[in-house]
N, C-alpha and C positions, 0 to 999 in steps of 0.2 A: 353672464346670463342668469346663473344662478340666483346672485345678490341682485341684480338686478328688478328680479323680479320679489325677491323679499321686501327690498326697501320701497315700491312702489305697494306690495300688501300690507306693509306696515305704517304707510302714512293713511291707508284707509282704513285700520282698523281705530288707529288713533284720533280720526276725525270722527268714528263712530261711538268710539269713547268720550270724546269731549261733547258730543250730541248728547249723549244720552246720559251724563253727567249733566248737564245744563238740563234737561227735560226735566228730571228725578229731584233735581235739587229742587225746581220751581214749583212742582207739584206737592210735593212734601208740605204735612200742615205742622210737621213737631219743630221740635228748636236742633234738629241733629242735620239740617242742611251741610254741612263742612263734611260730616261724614263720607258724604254722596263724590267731593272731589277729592279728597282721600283715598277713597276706595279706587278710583280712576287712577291714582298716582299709583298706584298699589299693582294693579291691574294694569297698567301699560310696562312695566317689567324696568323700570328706568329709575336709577340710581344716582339721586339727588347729591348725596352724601360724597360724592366723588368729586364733586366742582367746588369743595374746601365750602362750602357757603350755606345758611340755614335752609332746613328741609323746606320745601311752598307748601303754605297754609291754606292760603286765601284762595278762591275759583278765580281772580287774574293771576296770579302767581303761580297757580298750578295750568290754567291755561297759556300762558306763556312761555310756560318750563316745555310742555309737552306740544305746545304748536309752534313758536317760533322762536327760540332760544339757541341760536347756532353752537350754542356751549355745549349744550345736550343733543349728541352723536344720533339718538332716535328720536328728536323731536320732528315733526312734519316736514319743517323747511330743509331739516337735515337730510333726511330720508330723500327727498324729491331731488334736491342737491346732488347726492352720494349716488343716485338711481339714474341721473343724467350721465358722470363721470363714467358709471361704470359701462353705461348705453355707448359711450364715444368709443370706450376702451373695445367694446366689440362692433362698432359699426358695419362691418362688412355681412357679419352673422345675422342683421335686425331687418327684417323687410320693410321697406318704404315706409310704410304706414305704423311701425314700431314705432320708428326715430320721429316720425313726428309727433305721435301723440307724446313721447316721453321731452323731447326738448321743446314741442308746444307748451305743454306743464309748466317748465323751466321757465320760458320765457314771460308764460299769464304768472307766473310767481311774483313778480317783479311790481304787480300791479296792486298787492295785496300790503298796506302798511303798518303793521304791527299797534304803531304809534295812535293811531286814530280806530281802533278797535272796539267798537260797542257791543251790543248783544245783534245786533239785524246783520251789519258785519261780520261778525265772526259766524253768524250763521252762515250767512251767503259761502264764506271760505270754506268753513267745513262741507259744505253742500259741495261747491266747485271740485273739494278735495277729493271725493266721493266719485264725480261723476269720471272725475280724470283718471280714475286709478283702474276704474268700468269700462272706461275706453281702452286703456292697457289691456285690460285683460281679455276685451274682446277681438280687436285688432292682432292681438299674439295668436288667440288660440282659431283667428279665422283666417291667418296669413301665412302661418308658418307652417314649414314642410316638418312632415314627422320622423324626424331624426335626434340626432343627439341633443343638439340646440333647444328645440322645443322641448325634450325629459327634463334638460336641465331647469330651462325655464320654467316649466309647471311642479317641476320638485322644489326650487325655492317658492314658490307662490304657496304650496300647500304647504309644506315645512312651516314656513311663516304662521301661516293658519291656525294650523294645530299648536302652536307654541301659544299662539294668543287666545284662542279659544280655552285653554288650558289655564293659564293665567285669570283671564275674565272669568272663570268658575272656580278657582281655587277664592280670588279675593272676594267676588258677591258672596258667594258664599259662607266665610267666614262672617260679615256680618248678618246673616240671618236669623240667626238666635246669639241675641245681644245680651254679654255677659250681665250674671245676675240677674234677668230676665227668662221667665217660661215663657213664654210670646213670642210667635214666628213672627219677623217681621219678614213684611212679603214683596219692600220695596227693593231688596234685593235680585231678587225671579224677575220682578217685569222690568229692574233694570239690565236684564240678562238677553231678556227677551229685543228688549228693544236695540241695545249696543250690536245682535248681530241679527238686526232683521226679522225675528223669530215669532213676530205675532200671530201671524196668519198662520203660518206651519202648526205652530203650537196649537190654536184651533185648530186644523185639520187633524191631526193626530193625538189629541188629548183632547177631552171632552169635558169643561167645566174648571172651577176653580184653577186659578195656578198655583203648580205644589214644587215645591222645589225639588223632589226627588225625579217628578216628571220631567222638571227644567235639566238637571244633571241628565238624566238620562239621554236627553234630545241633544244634548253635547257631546255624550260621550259615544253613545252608543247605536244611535240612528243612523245606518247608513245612506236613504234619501237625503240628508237635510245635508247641504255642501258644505258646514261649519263645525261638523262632528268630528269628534277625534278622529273614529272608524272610517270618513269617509273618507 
């Protein structure tokens, strides 16, 4: 149950990563676009260097690594994969409506082919990714009895959480004052903001410009906001 619910928070934080890598990048008017998926490879915690083979450069190469590369243990299809097995492994534990959303998942995975991958595509996927992982987490925390099962369950969910939250502000933020450079650059923050949702929050509770030390903070130390360390 634990992993369970990790591997199903962590193909959503990775579709929210490859969002908002493709957003950041397309927007961007300087010549540092590569950066922007970089920083995503950097920020999803995944270790290229371990499959003997050169690091991914490229936005398909890095999107591939991290959404559908059965070689790489945390890429999406892995996750969703590993998050069915470990769903079977406890079926008696899962209420009704668990096992379907999670072997649902499994099954629309199948429909999704790597091969024929354009930009509208891979949106749609990462969208789908997104919503399925919603329905997990809402079908758990609106079906299960509160017991062991459920602690477990919502301790790997947030565990998950705060590992990638953590990650996502260690690497944006590294690039925001870009060596040999005084110049904040700022497309770090609103790629912070947007990878966990965080626009509108950020408006509510900070008022004007985005600063990156407002952005850390809303990460670290905001207990309202459900992608804060604290929370």
């Amino acid at each position: 149950l634990y992993w369970l619910a990790r591997y199903i928070e962590r193909a959503d934080y990775l579709a929210r990563l490859l969002q908002g890598a493709a957003h950041m990048s397309a927007v961007r008017v300087d010549a540092d676009r590569a950066s922007e998926w970089q920083s995503a490879l950097l920020a999803s915690g995944s270790r290229p260097d371990t499959l003997a083979r050169p690091w991914p450069t490229t936005a398909s190469e890095v999107v591939h690594y991290l959404a559908f590369d059965p070689a790489n243990l945390s890429s999406i299809v892995s996750c969703l994969e590993t998050a069915r097995q470990n769903a079977r492994a406890v079926r008696t534990a899962l209420t009704v409506d668990m096992w379907d959303a999670v072997n649902g998942t499994w099954l629309e995975l199948r429909h999704f082919d790597p091969a024929r991958m354009d930009d509208d595509r891979l949106r749609a996927f990462l969208d789908w990714v997104q919503a399925r992982a919603g329905l997990f987490h809402g079908v758990y925390a609106s079906t299960m009895l509160r017991n062991d099962g459920f602690r477990f369950t919502r301790l790997g969910q947030f565990l998950e959480r705060a590992d990638n939250s953590a990650r996502l502000l260690d690497a944006r933020l590294r690039m925001q004052h870009p060596e040999g450079s005084a110049e904040v650059d700022d497309h770090p923050s609103l790629a912070i903001l947007r990878v966990v949702g965080a626009r509108r929050a950020y408006r509510v509770l900070f008022k004007g410009r985005v600063a990156p030390a407002q952005v850390a903070e809303l990460l670290l130390l905001r207990p309202e906001f459900p992608r804060s360390l604290v929370f």
